[in-house]
C-alpha positions as CSV (number, residue, x, y, z in Angstrom):
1,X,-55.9,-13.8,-57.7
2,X,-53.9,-15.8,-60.3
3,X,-53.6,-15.3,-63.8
4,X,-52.5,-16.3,-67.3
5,X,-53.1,-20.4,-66.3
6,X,-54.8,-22.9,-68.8
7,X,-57.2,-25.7,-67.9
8,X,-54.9,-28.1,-66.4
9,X,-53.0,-25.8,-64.4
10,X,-55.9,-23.9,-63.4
11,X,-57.8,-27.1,-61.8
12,X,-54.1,-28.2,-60.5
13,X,-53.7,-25.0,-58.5
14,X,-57.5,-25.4,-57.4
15,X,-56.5,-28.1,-55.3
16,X,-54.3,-26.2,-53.2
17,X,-56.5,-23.1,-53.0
18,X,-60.2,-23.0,-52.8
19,X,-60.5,-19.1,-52.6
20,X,-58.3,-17.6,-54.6
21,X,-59.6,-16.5,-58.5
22,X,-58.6,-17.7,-61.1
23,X,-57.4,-16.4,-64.3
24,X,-57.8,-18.0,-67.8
25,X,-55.1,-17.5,-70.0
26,X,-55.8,-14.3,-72.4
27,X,-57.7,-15.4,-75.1
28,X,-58.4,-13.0,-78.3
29,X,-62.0,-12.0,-79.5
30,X,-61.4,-13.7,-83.2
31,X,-60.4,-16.9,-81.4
32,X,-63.3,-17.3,-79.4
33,X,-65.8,-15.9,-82.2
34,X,-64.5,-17.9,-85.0
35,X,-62.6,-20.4,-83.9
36,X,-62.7,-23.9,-80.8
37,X,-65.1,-21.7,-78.7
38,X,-66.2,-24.8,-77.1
39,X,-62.1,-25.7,-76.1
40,X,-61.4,-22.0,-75.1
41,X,-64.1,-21.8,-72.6
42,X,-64.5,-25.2,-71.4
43,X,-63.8,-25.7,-67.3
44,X,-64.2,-27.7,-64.5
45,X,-66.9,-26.6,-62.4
46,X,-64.4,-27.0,-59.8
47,X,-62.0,-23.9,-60.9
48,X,-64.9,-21.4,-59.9
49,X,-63.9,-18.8,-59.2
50,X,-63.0,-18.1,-62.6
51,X,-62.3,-15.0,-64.7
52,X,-62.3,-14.8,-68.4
53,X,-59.5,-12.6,-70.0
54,X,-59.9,-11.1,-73.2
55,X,-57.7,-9.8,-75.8
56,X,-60.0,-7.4,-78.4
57,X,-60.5,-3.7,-79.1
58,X,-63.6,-3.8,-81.0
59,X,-66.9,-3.0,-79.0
60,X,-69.1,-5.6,-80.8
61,X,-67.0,-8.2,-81.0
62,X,-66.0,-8.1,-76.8
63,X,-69.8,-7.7,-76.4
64,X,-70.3,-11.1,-78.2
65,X,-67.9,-12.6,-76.1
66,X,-69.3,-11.0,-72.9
67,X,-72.2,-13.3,-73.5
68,X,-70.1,-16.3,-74.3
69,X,-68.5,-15.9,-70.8
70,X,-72.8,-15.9,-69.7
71,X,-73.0,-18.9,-71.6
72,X,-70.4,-20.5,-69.9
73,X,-71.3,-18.8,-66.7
74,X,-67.8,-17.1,-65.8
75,X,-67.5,-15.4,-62.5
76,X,-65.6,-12.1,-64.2
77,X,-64.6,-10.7,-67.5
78,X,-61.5,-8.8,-68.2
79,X,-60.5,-7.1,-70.8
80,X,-56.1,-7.3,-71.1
81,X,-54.8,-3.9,-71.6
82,X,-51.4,-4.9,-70.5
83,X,-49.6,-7.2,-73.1
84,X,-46.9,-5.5,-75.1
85,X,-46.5,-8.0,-77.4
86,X,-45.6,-7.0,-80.9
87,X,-48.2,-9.5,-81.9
88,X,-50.9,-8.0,-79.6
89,X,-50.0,-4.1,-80.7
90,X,-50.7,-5.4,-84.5
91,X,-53.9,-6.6,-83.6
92,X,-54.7,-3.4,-81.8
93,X,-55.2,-4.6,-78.1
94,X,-53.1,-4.9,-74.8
95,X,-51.3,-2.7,-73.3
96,X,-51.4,-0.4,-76.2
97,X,-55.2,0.1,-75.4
98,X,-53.9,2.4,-72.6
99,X,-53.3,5.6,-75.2
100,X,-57.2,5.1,-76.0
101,X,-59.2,5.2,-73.1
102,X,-61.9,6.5,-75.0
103,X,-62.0,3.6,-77.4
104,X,-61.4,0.8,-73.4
105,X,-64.6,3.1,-72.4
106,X,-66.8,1.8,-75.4
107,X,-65.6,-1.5,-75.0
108,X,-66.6,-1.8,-71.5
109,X,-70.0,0.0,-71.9
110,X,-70.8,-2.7,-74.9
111,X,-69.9,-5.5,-72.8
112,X,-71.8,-4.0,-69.7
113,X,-74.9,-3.7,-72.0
114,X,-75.4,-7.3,-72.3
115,X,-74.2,-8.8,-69.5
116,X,-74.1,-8.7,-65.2
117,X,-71.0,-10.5,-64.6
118,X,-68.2,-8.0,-63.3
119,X,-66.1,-6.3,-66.2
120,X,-62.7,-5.7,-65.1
121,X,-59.6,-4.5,-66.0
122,X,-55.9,-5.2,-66.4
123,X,-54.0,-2.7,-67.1
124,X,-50.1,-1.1,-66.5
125,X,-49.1,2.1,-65.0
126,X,-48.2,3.9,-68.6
127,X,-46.7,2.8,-71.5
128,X,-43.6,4.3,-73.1
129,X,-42.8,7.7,-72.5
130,X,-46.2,8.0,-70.5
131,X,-44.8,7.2,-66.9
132,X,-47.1,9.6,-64.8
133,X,-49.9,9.9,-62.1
134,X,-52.0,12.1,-64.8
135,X,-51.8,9.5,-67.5
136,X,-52.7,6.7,-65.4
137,X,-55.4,8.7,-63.8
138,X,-56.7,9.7,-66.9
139,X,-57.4,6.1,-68.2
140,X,-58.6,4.8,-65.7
141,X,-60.8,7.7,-65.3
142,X,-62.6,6.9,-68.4
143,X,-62.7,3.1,-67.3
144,X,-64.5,4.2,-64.4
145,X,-67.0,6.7,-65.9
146,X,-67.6,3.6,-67.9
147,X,-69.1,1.8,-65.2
148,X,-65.6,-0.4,-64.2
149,X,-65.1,-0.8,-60.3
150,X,-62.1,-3.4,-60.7
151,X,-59.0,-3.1,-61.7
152,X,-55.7,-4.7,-61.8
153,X,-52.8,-3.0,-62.2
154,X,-49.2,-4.4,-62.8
155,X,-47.1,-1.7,-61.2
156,X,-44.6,-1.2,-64.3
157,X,-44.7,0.9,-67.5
158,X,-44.9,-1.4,-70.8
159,X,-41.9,-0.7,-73.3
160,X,-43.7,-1.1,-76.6
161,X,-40.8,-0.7,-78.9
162,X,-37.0,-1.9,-78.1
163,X,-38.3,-4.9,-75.0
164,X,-39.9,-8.0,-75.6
165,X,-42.4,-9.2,-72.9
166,X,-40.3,-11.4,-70.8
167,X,-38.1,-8.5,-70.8
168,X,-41.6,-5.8,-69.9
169,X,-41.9,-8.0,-67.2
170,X,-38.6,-7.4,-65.4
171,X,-36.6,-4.5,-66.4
172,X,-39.1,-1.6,-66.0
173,X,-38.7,-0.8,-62.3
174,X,-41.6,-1.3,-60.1
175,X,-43.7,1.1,-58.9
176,X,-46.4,0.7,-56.4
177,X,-46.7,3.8,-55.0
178,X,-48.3,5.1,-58.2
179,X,-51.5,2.3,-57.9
180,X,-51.3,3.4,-54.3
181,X,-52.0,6.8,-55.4
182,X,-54.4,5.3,-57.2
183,X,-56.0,3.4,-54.9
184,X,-56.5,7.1,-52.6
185,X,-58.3,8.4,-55.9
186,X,-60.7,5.7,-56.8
187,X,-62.0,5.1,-53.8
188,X,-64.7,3.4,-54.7
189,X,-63.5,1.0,-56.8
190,X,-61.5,-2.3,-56.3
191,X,-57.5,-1.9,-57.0
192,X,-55.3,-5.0,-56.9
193,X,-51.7,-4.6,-57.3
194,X,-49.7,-7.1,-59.4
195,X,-46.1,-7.6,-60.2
196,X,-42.9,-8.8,-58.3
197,X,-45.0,-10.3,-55.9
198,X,-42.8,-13.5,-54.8
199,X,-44.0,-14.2,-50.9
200,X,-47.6,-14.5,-49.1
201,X,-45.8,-11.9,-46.4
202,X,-45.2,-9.6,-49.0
203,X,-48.8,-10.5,-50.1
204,X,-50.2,-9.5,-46.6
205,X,-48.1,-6.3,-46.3
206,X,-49.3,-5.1,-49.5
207,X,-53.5,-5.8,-48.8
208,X,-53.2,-3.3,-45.6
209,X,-52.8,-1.2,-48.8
210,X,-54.7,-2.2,-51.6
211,X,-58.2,-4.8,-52.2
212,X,-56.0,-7.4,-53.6
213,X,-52.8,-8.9,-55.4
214,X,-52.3,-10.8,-58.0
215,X,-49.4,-13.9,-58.3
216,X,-48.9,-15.3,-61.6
217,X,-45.2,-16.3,-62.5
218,X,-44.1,-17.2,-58.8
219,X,-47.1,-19.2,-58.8
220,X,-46.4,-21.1,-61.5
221,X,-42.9,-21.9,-60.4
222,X,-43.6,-22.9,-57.0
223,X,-47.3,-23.6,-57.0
224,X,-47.5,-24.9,-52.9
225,X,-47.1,-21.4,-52.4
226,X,-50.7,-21.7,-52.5
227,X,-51.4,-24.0,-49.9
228,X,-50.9,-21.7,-46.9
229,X,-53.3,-18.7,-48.9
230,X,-56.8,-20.1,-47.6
231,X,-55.8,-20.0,-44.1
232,X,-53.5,-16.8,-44.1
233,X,-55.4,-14.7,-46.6
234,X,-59.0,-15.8,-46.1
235,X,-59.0,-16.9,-42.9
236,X,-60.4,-20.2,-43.5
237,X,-60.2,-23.3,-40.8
238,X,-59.1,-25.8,-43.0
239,X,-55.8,-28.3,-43.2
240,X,-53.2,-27.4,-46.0
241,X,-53.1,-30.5,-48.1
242,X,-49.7,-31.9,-48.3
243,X,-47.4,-32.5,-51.7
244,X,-48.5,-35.8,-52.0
245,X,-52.1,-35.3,-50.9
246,X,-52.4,-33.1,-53.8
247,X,-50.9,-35.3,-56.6
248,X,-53.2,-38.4,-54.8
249,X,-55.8,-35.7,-55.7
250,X,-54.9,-34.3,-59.3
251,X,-54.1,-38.1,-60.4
252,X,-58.0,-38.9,-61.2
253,X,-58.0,-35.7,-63.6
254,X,-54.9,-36.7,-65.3
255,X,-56.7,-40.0,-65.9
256,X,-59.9,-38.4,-67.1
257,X,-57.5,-36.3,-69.5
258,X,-55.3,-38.9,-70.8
259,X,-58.8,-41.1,-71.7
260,X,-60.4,-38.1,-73.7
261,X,-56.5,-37.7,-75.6
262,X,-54.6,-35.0,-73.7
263,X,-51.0,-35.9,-73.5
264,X,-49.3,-36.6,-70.4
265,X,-46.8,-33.6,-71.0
266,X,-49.5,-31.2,-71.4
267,X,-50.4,-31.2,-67.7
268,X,-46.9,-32.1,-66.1
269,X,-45.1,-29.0,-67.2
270,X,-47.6,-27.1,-64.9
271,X,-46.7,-29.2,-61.9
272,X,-42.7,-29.1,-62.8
273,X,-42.0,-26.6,-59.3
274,X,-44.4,-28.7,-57.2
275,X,-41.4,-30.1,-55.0
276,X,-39.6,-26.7,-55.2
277,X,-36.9,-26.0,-52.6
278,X,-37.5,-29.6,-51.4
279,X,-34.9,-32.5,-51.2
280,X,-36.4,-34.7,-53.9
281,X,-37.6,-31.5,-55.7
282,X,-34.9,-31.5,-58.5
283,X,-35.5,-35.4,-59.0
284,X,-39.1,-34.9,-59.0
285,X,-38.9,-32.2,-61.9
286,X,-36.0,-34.5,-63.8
287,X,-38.5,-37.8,-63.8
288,X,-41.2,-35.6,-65.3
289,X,-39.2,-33.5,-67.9
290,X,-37.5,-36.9,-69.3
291,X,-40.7,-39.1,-69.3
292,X,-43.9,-37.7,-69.8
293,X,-43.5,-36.7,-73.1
294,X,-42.4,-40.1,-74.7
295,X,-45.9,-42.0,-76.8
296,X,-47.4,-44.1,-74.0
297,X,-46.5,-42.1,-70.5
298,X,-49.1,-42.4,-67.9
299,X,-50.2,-42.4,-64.3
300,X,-47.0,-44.5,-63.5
301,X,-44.8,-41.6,-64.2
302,X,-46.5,-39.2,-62.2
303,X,-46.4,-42.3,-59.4
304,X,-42.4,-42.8,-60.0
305,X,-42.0,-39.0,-60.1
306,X,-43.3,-38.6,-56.4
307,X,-42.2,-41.5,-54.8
308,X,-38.9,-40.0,-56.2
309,X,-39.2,-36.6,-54.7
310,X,-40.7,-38.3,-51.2
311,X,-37.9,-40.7,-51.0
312,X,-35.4,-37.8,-49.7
């Protein structure tokens, strides 16, 4: 599983992974409802698996949206109740949602009602001074008499006052034998384990525990990691594609993108750690940074940025 990705990254990563799910990038109830629904929930038919993430607290509206995500015909919704943004707890959802599990309940029971596609969860292990089996237990206990079988948990508390979220997403300590504990009292539910998860034999260690993980920042930074998870996590008798079979590969959407307006920029910061740890890597990402933003950038830069990075 992958998450937080937008359109370009999402069908980028695609390429080197045909069975992992993707993630779209939270999006909030009022943006959907009243705002570019049509460019929020647009996606290649090629990115399926694909989960729609939500960021609401009100019943109604994530029920509307719930069959938006029909419309569009997502594989999963899931409701964020792990963002400590300050922006987030003003608006009344994220991770902040943990200290109502009454009010997650209703949502999830609303967006059941109207739709069959999978309602999930992403959640943390407590928030604040609530670092404890019982409180973790007890949300997710109300979750799951609310008919939710899946959920992700990132495996550290959420500082709502006093860190920002870069800093939730590295200074409270890791805990993964809490969602293990977890994972012994929802037995009959899905738990996948996210955070600090940097290696696909970490990854493998960690599903003789739990029904899934969950990459999203090491993925971004060093998005081959992805090309080894069809064969070593699903078993699947296929060739990884190599660096330059999948640029040969994402070129023709960068071309489709650039004729309907998109911006060169927009999709090469998403494959900046493509070459990472490799010879020509730091040329690769020192072609793209200084030239795809300037007016009339195109395929050639993407061409000049690889033969760059191949040429070491």
């Amino acid at each position: 599983m992958l998450d937080w990705t937008d359109r370009h990254e999402r069908y980028f990563l695609r390429l080197l992974s045909h069975h992992a799910r993707l993630y779209t990038e939270m999006v909030t109830t009022g943006a959907l409802l009243f705002g570019d629904t049509k460019r929020h929930l647009d996606f290649s038919p090629q990115e399926h698996p694909l989960a729609l993430q939500l960021g609401g607290s009100d019943p109604e509206a994530l029920a509307k949206c719930a069959q938006l995500a029909n419309q569009w015909a997502y594989d999963e919704i899931n409701l964020n109740i792990g963002c400590p943004s300050d922006r987030v707890q003003s608006g009344k959802f994220g991770a902040c949602l943990m200290a109502e599990p009454e009010l997650v309940a209703k949502c999830i029971v609303a967006m059941k009602n109207v739709t069959d596609i999978p309602v999930t969860i992403k959640s943390r292990i407590g928030i604040d001074e609530h670092d404890n089996d019982a409180f973790l237990s007890q949300f997710m206990q109300a979750a799951h008499n609310a008919g939710c079988r899946i959920f992700i948990v990132h495996a550290r508390i959420a500082v709502l006052a006093g860190l920002s979220p870069k800093q939730n997403r590295e200074i409270p300590p890791l805990n993964y034998d809490r969602v293990a504990r977890m994972k012994e009292t929802f037995q009959d539910s899905l738990i996948v384990l996210n955070g600090g998860i940097n290696s696909l034999e970490q990854a493998q260690q960690l599903l003789h525990i739990f029904d899934g993980v969950m990459l999203g920042r090491e993925i971004y930074h060093n998005p081959y990691l992805l090309a080894q998870v069809d064969q070593r996590l699903f078993d699947a008798d296929t060739e990884s594609l190599t660096r330059r079979e999948v640029m040969k590969k994402f070129i023709p959407y960068v071309r489709d993108q650039l004729q309907a307006g998109a911006a060169l920029q927009h999709m090469t910061r998403h494959i900046l750690g493509l070459y990472k740890g490799q010879p020509g890597g730091r040329l690769f990402r020192r072609h793209l940074s200084e030239n795809a933003w300037k007016k009339h950038a195109g395929i050639s830069v993407l061409e000049d940025a690889c033969a760059l990075a191949e040429s070491n």
